[in-house]
py3Dmol code that shows the C-alpha trace and the ligand (Angstrom):
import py3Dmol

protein = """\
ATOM      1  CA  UNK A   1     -27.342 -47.285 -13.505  1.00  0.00           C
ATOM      2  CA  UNK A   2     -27.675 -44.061 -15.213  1.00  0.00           C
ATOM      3  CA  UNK A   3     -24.666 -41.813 -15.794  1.00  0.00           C
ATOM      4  CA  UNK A   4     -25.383 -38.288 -14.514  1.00  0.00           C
ATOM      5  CA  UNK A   5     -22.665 -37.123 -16.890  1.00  0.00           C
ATOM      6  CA  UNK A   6     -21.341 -33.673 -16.327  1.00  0.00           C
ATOM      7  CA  UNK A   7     -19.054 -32.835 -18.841  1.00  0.00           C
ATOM      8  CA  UNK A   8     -21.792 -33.961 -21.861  1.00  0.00           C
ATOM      9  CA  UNK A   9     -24.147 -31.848 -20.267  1.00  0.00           C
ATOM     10  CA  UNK A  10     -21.286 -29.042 -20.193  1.00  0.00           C
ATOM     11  CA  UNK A  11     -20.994 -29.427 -23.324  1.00  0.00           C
ATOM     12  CA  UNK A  12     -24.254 -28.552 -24.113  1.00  0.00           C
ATOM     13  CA  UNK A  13     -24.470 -25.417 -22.147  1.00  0.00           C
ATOM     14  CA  UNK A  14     -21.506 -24.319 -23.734  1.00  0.00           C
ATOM     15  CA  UNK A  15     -23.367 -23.997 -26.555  1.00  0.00           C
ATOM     16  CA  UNK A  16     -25.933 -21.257 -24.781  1.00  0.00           C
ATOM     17  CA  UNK A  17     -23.104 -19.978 -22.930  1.00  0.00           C
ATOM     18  CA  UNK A  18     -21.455 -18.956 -26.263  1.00  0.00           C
ATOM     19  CA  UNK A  19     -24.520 -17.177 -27.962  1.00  0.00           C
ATOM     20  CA  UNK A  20     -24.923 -15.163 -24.701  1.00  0.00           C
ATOM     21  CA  UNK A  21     -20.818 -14.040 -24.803  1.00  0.00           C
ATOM     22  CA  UNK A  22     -21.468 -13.132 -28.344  1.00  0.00           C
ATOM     23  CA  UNK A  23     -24.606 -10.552 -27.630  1.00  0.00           C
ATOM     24  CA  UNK A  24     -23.095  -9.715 -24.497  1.00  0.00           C
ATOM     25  CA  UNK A  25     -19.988  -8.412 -26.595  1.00  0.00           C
ATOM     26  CA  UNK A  26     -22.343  -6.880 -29.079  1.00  0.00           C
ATOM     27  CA  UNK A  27     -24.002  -4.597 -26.955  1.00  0.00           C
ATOM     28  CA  UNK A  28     -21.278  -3.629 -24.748  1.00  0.00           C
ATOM     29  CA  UNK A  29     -18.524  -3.732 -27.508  1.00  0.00           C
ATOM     30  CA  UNK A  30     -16.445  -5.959 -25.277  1.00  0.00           C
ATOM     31  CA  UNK A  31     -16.239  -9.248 -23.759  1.00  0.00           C
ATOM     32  CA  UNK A  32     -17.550 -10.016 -20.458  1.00  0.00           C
ATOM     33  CA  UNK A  33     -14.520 -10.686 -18.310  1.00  0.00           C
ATOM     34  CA  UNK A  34     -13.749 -12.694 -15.342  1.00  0.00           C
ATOM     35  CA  UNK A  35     -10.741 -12.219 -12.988  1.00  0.00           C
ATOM     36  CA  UNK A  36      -9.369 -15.325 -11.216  1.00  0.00           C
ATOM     37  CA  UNK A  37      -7.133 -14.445  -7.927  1.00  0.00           C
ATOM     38  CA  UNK A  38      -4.250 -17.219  -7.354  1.00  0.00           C
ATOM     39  CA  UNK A  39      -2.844 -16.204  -3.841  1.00  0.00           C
ATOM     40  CA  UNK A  40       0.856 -18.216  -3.270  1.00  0.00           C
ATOM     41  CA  UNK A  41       2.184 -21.265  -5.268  1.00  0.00           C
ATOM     42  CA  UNK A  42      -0.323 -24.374  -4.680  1.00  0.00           C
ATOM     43  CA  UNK A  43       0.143 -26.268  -7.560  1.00  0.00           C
ATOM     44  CA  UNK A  44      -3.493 -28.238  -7.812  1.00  0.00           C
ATOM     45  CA  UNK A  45      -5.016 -24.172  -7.188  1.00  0.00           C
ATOM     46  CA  UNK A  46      -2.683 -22.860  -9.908  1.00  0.00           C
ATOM     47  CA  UNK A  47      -4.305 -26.110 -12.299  1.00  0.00           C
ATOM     48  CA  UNK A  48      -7.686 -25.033 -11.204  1.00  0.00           C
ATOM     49  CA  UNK A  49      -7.339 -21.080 -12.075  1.00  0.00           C
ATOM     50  CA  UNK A  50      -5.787 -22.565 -15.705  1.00  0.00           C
ATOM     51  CA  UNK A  51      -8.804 -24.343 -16.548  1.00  0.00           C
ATOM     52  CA  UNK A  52     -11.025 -22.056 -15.557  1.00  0.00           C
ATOM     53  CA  UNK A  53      -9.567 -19.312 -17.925  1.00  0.00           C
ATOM     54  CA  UNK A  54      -8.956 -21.733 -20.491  1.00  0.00           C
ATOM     55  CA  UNK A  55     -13.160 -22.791 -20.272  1.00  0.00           C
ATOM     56  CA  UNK A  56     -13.912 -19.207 -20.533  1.00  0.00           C
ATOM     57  CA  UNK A  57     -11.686 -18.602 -23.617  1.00  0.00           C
ATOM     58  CA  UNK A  58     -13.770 -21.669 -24.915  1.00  0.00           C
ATOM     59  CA  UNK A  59     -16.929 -20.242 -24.662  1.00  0.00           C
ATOM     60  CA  UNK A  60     -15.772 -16.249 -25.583  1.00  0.00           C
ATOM     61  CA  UNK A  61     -15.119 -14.851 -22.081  1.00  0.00           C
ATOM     62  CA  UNK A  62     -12.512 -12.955 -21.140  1.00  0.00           C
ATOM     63  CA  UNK A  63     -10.496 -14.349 -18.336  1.00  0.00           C
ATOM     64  CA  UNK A  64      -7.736 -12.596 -16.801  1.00  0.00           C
ATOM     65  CA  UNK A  65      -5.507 -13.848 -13.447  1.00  0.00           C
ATOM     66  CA  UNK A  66      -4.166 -11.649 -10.604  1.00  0.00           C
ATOM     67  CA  UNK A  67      -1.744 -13.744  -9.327  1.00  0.00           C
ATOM     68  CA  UNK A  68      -0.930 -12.808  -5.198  1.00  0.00           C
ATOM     69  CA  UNK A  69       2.490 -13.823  -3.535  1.00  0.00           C
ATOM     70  CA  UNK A  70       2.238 -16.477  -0.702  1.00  0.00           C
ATOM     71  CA  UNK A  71       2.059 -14.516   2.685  1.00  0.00           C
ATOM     72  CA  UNK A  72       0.690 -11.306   1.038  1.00  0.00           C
ATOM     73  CA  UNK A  73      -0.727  -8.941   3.624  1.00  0.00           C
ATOM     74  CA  UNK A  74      -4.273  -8.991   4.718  1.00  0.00           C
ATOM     75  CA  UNK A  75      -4.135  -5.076   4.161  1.00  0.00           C
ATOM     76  CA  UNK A  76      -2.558  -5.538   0.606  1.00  0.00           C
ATOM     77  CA  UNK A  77      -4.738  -7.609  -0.392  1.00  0.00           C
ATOM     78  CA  UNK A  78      -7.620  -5.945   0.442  1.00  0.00           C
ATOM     79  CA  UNK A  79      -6.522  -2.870  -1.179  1.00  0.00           C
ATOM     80  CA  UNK A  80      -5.939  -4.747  -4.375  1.00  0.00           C
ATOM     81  CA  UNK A  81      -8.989  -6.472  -5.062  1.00  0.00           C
ATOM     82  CA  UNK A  82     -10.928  -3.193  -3.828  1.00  0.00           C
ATOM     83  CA  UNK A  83      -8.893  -2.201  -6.776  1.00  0.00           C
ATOM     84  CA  UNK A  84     -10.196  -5.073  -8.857  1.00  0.00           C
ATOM     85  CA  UNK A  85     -14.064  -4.731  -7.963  1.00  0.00           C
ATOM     86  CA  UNK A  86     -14.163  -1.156  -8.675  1.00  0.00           C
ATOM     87  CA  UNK A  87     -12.559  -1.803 -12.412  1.00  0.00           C
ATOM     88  CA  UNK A  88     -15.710  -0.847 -14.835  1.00  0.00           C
ATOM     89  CA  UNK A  89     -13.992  -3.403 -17.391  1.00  0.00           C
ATOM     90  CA  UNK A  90     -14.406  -6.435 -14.617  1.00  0.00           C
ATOM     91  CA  UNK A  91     -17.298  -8.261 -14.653  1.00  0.00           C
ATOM     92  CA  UNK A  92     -16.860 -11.017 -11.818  1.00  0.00           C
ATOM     93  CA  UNK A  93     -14.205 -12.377  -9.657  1.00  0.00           C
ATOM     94  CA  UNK A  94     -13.380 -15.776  -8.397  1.00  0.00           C
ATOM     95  CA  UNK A  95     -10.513 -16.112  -5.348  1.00  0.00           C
ATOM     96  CA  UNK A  96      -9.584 -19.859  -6.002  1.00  0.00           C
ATOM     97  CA  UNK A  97      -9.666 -21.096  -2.790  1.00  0.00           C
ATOM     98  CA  UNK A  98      -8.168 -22.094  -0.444  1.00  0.00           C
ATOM     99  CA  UNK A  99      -5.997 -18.979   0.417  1.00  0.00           C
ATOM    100  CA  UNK A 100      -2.873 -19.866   2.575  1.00  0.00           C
ATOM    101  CA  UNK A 101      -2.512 -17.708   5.925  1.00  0.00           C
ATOM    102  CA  UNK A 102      -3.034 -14.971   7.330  1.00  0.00           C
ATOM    103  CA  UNK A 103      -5.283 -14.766   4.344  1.00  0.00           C
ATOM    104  CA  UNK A 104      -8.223 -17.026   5.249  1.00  0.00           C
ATOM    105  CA  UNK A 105     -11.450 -18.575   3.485  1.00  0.00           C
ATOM    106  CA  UNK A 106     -13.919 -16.360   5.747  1.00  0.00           C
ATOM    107  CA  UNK A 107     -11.875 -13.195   5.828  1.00  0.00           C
ATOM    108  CA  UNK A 108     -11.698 -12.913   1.618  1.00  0.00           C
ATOM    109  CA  UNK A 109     -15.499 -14.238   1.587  1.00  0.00           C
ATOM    110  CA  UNK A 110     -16.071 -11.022   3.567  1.00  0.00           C
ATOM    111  CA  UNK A 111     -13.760  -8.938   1.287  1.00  0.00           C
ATOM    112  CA  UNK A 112     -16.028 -10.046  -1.746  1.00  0.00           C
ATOM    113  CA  UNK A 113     -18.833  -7.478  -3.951  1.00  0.00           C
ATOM    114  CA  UNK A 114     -21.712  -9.140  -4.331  1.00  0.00           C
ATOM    115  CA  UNK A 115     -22.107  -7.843  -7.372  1.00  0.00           C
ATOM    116  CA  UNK A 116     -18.764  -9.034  -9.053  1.00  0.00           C
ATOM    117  CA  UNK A 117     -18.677 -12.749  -7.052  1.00  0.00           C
ATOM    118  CA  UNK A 118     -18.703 -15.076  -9.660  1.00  0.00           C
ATOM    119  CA  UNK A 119     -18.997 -18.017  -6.979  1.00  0.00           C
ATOM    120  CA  UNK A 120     -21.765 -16.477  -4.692  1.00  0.00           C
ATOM    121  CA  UNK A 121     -19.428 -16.561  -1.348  1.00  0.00           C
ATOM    122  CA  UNK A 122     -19.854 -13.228  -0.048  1.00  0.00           C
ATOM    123  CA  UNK A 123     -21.994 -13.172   2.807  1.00  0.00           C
ATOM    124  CA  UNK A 124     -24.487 -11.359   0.995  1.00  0.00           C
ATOM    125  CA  UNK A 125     -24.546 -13.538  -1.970  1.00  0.00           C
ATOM    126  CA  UNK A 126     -25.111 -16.576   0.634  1.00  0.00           C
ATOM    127  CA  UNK A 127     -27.935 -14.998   2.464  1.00  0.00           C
ATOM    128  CA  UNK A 128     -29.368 -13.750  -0.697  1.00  0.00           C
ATOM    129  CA  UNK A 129     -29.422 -17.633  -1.517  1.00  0.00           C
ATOM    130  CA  UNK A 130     -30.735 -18.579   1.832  1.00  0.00           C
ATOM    131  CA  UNK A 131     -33.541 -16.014   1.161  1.00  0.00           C
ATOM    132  CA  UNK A 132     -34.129 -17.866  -2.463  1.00  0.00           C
ATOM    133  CA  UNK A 133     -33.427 -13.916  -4.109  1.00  0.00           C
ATOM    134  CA  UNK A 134     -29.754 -14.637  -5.274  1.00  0.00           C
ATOM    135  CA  UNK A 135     -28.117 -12.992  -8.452  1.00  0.00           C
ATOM    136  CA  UNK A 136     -25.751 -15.926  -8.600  1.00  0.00           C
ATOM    137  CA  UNK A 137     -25.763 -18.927  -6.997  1.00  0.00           C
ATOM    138  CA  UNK A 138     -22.554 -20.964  -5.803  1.00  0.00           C
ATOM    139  CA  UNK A 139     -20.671 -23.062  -8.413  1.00  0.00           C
ATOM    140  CA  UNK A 140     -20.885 -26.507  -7.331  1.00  0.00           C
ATOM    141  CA  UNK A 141     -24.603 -26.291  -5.148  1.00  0.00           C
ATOM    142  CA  UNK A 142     -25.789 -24.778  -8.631  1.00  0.00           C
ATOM    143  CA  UNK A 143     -24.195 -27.259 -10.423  1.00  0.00           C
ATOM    144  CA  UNK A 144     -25.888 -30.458  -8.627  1.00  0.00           C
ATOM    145  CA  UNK A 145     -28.846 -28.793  -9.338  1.00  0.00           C
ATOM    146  CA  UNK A 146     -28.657 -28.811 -13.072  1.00  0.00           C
ATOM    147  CA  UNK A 147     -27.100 -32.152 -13.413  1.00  0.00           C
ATOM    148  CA  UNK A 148     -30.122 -33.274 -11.337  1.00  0.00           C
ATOM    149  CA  UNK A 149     -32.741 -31.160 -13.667  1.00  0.00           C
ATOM    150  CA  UNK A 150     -31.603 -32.128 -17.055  1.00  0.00           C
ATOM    151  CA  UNK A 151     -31.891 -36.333 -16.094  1.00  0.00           C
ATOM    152  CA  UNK A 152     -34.779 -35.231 -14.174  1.00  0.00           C
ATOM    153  CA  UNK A 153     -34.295 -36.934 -10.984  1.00  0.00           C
ATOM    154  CA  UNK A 154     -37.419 -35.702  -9.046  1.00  0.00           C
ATOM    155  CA  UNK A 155     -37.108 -34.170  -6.041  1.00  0.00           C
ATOM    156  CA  UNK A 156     -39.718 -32.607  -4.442  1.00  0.00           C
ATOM    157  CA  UNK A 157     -40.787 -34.564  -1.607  1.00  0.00           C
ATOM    158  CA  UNK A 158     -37.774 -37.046  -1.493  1.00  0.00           C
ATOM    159  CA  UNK A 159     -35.380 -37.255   1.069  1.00  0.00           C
ATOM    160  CA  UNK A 160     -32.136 -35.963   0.435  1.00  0.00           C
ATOM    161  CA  UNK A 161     -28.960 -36.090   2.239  1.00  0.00           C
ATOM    162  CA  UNK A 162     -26.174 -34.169   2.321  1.00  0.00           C
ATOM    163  CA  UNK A 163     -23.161 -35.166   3.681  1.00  0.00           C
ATOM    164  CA  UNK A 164     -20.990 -32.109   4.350  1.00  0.00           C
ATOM    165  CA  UNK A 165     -21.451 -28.513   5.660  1.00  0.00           C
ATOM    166  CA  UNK A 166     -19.054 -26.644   3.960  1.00  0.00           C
ATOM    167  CA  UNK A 167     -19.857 -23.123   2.597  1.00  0.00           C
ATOM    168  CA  UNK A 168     -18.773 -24.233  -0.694  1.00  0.00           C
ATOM    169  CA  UNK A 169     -20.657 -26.918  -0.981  1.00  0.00           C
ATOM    170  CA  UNK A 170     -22.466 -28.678   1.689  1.00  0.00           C
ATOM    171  CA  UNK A 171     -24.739 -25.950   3.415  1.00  0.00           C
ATOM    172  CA  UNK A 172     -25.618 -24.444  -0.279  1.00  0.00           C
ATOM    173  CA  UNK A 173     -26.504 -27.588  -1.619  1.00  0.00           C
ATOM    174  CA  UNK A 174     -28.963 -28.135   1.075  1.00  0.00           C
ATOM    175  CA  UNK A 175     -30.681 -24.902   0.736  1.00  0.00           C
ATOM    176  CA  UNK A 176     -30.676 -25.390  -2.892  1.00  0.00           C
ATOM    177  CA  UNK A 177     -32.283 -29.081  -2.585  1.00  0.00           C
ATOM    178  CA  UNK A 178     -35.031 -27.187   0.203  1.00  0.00           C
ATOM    179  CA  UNK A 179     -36.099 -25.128  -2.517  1.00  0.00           C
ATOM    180  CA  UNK A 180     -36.762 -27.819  -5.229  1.00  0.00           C
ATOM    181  CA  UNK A 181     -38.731 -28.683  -2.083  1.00  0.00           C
ATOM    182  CA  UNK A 182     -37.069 -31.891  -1.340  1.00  0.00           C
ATOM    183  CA  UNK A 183     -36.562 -33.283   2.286  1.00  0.00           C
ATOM    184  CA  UNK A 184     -33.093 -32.652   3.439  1.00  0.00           C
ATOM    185  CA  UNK A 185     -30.961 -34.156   6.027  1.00  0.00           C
ATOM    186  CA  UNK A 186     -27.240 -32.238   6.380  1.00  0.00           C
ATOM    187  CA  UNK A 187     -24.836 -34.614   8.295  1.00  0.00           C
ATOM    188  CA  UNK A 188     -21.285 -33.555   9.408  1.00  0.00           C
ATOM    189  CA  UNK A 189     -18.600 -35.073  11.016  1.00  0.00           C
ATOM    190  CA  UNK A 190     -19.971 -35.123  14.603  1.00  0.00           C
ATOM    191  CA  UNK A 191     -23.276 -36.538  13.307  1.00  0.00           C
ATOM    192  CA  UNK A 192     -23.833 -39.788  14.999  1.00  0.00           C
ATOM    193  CA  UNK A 193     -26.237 -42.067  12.460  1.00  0.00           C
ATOM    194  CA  UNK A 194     -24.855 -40.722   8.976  1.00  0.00           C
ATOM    195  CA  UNK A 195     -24.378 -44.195   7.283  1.00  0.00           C
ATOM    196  CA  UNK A 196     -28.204 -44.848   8.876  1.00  0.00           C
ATOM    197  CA  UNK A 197     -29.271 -41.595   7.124  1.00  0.00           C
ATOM    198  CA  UNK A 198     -27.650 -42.202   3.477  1.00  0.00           C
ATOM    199  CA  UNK A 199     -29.299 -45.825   3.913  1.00  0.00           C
ATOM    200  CA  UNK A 200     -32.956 -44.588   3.894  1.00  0.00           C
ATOM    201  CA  UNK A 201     -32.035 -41.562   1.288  1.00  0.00           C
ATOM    202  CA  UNK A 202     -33.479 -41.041  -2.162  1.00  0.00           C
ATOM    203  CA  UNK A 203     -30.906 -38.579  -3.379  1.00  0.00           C
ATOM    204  CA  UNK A 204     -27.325 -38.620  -1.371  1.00  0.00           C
ATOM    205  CA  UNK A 205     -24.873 -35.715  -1.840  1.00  0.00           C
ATOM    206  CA  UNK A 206     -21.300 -37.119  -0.786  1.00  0.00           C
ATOM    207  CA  UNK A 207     -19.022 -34.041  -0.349  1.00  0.00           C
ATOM    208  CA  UNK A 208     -16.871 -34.957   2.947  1.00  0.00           C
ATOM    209  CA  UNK A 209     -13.537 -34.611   1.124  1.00  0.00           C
ATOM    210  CA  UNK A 210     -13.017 -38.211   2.435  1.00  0.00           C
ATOM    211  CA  UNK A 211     -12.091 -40.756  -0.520  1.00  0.00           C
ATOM    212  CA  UNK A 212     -13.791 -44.226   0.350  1.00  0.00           C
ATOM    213  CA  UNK A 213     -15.776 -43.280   2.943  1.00  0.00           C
ATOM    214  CA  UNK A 214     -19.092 -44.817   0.799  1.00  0.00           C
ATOM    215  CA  UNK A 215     -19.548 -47.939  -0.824  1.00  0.00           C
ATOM    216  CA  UNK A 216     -22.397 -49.575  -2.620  1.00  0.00           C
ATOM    217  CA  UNK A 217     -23.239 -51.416   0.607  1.00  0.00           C
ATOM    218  CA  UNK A 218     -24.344 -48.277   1.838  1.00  0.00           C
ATOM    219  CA  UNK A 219     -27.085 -46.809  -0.147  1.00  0.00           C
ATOM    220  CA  UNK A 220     -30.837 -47.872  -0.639  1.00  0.00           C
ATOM    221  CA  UNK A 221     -31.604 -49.804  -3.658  1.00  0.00           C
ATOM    222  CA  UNK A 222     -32.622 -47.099  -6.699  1.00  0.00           C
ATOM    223  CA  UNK A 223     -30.926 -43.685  -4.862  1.00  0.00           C
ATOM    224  CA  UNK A 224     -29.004 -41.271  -6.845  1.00  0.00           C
ATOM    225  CA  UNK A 225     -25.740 -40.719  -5.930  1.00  0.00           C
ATOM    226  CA  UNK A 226     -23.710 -37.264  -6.685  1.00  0.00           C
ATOM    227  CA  UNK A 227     -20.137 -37.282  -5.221  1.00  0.00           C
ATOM    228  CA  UNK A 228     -18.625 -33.845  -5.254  1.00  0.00           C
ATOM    229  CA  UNK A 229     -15.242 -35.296  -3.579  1.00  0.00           C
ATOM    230  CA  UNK A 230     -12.187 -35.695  -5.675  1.00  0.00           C
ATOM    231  CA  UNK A 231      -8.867 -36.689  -4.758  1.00  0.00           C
ATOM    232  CA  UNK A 232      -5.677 -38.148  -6.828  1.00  0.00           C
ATOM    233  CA  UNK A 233      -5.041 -41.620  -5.970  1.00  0.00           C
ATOM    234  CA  UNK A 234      -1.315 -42.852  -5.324  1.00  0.00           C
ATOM    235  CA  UNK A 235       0.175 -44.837  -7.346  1.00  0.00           C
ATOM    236  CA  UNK A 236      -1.512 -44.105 -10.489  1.00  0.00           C
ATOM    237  CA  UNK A 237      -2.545 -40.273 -10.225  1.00  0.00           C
ATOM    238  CA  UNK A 238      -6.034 -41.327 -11.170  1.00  0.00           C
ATOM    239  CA  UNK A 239      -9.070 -39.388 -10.011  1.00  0.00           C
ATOM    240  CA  UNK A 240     -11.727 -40.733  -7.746  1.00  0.00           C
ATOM    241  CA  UNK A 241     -14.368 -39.389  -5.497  1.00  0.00           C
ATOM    242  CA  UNK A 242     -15.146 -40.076  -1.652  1.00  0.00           C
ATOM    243  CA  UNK A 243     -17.378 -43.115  -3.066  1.00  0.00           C
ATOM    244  CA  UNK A 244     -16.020 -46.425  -4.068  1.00  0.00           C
ATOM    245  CA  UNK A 245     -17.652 -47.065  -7.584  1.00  0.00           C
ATOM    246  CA  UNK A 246     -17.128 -50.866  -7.920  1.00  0.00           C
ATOM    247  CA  UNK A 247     -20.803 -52.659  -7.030  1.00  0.00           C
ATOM    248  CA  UNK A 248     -22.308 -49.338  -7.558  1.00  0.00           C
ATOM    249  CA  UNK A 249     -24.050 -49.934 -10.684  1.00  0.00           C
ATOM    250  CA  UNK A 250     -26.037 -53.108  -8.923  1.00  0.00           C
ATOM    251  CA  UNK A 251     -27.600 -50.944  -6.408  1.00  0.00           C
ATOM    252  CA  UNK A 252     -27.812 -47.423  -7.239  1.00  0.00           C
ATOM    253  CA  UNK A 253     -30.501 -45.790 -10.560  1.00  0.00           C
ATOM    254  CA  UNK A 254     -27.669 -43.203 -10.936  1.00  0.00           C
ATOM    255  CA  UNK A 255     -24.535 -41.521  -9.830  1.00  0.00           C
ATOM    256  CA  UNK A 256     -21.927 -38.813 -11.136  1.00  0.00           C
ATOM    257  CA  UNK A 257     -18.529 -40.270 -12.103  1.00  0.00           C
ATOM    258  CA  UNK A 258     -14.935 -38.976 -11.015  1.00  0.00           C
ATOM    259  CA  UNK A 259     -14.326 -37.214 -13.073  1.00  0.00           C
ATOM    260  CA  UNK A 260     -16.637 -35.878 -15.357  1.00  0.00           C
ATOM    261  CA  UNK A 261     -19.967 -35.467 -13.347  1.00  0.00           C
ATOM    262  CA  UNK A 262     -19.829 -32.009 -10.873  1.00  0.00           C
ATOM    263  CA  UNK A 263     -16.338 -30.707 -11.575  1.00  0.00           C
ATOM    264  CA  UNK A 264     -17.198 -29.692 -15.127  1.00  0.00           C
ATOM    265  CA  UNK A 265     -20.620 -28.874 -14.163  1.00  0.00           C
ATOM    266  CA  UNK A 266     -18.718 -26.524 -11.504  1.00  0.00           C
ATOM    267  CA  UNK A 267     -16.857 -24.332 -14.463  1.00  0.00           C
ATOM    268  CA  UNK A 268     -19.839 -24.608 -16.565  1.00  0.00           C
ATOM    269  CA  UNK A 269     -21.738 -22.419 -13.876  1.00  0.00           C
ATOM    270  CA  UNK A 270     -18.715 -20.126 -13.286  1.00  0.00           C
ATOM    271  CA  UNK A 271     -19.516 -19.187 -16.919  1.00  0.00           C
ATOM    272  CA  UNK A 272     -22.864 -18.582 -16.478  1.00  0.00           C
ATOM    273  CA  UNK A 273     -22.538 -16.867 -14.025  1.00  0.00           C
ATOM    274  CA  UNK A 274     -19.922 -14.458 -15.033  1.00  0.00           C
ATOM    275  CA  UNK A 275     -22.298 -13.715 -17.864  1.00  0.00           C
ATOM    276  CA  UNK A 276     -25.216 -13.287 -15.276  1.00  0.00           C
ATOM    277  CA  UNK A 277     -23.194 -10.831 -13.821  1.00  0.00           C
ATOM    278  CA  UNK A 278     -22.194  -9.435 -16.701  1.00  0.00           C
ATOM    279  CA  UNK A 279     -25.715  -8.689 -17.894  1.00  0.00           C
ATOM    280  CA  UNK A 280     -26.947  -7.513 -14.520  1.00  0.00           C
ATOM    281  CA  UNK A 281     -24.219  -4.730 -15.445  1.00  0.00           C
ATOM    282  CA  UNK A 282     -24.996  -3.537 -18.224  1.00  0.00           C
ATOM    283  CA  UNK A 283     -28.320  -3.453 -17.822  1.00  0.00           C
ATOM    284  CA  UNK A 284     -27.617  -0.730 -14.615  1.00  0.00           C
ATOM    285  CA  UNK A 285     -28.470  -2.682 -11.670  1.00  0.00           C
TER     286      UNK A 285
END
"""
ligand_1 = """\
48
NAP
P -14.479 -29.263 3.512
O -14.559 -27.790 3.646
O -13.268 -29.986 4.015
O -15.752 -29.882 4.242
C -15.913 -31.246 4.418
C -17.181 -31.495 5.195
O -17.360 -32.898 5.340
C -17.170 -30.922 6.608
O -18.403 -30.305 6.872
C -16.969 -32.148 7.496
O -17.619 -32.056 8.753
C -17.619 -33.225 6.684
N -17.066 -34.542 6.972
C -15.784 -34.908 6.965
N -15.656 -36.214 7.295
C -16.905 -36.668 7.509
C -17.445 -37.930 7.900
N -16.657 -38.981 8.130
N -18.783 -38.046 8.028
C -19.591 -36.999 7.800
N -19.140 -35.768 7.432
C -17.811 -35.613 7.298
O -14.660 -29.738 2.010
P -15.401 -29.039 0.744
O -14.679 -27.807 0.336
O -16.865 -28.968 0.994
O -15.104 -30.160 -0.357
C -15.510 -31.503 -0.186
C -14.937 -32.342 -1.308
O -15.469 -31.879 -2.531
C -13.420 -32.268 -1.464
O -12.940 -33.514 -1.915
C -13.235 -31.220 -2.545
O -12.022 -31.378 -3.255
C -14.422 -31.502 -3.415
N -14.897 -30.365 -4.212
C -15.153 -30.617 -5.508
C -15.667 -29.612 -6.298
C -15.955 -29.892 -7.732
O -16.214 -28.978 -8.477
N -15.949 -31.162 -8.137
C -15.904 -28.341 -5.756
C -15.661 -28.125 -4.408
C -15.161 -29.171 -3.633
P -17.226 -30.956 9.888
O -17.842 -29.668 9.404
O -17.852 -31.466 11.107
O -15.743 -30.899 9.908
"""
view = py3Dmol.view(width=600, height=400)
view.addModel(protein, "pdb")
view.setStyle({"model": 0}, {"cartoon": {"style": "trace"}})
view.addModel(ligand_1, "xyz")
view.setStyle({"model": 1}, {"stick": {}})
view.zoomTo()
view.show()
């Protein structure tokens, strides 16, 4: 089984990612910067927001945090980050989500510039990505698609599930996978035959947020497997996804670990995309 590994193929972006920070601060005689939003005290958000500053420090972006007290005000808020997208020195901004009440996921989304948001969640950005004319394109969705491009796991024609309909990742992804003009099947909680589905599937996407809810027993001999779940085990704090890896190797051609396969691959498209932006900018559009 191949190893669709993430953080070697961050690595190598990095590398792109760098020598586009570096003329980016050339012509415009600064960095390109990205603002993270933290809103209250969630510890695995506040872990999140640290490596995402700390990957664009790697790669010579600035990254600054606005940090937003639990319980803030909806009108506050707003008035703040209107604040934020109309700074000329701002290139993109990322609200690590989720935001705890009576901030919510769909009320910030709307709050967003498409033209500074770094993760493509504004409703503009997502129907600019339905419409296959985005500027940016979400994190993770983007992500998969890379990982998938560089081992070149074909996928025009094959049949592709998705398991998940999130507007982070599940409903992206699919639209994403429709334009490399694969076959795709989205299943969700209330589907009724998703274990028959990911049996007859080519490529499977796994992001239900459910840890275990796969095993090797359930995928066709040869499919690729990318699992965008991660959760922290108990007792040992480890890291695993929502498939269970043991047998996988006997059935599947290849799969993305946890971690290391679409979290880093995540962060690496946060960068590019800040740059994206960033260039958009200063070219005038
Ligand atoms: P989410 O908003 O909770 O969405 C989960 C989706 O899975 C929902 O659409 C839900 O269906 C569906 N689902 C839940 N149980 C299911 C089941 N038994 N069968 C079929 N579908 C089921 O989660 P998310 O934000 O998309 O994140 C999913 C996972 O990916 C989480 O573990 C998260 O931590 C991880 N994640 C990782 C990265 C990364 O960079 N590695 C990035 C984002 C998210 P309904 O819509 O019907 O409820």
């Amino acid at each position: 089984m191949k190893i669709l590994d993430g953080k070697a193929l961050s690595l190598i972006r990095a590398e792109n990612l760098r020598l586009r920070a570096k003329e980016f601060h050339k012509q415009k005689g600064r960095s390109a910067h990205l603002k993270v939003i933290l809103v209250g005290k969630d510890p695995a958000s506040a872990v999140y927001v640290k490596n995402k500053i700390l990957a664009c420090q790697s790669v010579g972006i600035h990254s600054t945090q606005a940090t937003f007290a639990e319980g803030t005000s909806k009108e506050a808020f707003a008035s703040e980050l209107m604040q934020i997208q109309s700074d000329e020195n701002i290139d993109a901004v990322l609200v690590q989500l989720p935001v705890p009440p009576p901030l919510t996921e769909e009320w910030v989304q709307n709050q967003l510039h498409p033209s500074k948001d770094a993760d493509a969640l504004s409703f503009e950005s997502l129907g600019r990505l339905m419409a296959g004319r985005s500027w940016v394109k979400s994190c993770t969705p983007q992500g998969i698609i890379e990982l998938l491009k560089h081992y070149q796991i074909a996928l025009a024609g094959k049949h592709c599930v998705v398991v998940g309909r999130s507007l982070i990742v599940g409903k992206p992804v699919a639209q994403l996978l429709v334009q490399e003009n694969a076959t795709v099947t989205l299943c969700h909680s209330q589907s009724r035959d998703t274990k028959a589905q990911v049996k007859s599937a080519d490529v499977v996407v796994v992001a239900a947020g459910k840890p275990g809810l796969f095993g090797s027993e359930d995928f066709k001999t040869g499919a690729t497997l990318i699992d965008v779940g991660i959760h922290r085990q108990t007792p040992d704090g480890k890291l695993c996804g929502d498939v269970r890896w043991d047998g996988l190797d006997k059935v599947l051609a290849a799969a993305t670990p946890v971690p290391g396969g679409v979290g880093p691959m995540t962060i690496s498209c946060l960068l590019e995309n800040t740059l994206i932006l960033a260039e958009r900018r200063m070219k005038g559009f």
